[in-house]
N, C-alpha and C positions, 0 to 999 in steps of 0.2 A: 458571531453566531456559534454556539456550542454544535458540534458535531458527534453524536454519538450514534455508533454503527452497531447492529447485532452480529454474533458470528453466526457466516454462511449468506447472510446480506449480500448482494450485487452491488456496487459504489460506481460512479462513472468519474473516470478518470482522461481529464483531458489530453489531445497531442503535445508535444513538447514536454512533457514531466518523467523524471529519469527516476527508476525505480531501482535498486539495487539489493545485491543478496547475499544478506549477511549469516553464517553461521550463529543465533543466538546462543547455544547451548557451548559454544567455545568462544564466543568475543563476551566482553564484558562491556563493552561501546558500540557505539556505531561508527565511529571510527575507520575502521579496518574492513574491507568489505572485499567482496570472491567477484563481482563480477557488476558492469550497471548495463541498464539499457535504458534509450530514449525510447517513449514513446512516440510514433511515426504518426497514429492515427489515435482516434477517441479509443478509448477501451470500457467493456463494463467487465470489471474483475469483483470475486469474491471477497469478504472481507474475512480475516481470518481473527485480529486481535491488536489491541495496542501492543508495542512493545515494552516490558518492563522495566529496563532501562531508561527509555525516556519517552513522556507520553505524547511529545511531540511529532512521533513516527507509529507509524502501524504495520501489518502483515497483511498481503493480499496474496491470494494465488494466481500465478500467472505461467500458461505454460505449465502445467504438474508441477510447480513449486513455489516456494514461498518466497517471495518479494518482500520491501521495504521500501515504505513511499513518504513522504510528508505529509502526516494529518490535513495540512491547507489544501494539499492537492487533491480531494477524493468529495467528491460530492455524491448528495443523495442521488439517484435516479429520477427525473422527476414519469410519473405515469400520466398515459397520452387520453387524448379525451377528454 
């Protein structure tokens, strides 16, 4: 299933997905990364953008800043009702 997010979009992101946080504008990969965190509990984070380097990852905010997750990991919200 193709997953295309708009920016400012809400994604729900499950427990156990480790997000990390990469300097874009000084890595040229994703390689090399400043920091990760597990996720503990579900999250709904903002979507901010694929990443240009590889479109297999994207940017979400998390925390006042900008995270890096695997596209797999980020689903729609689904709305209740």
């Amino acid at each position: 299933m193709m997953k295309n997010f708009k920016q400012g979009e809400y994604v729900y992101i499950p427990s156990n997905v480790m997000l990390f946080r990469i300097d874009m504008d000084q890595k040229k990969d994703l390689t090399n990364f400043e920091a990760a965190k597990l996720m503990e509990k579900p999250q709904h984070l903002m979507f901010i953008n694929e990443c240009k380097v590889d479109s297999n990852w994207v940017q979400v905010f998390y925390k006042g800043e900008l995270w890096t997750v695997k596209k797999e990991n980020i689903y729609e919200i689904e709305e209740e009702g």
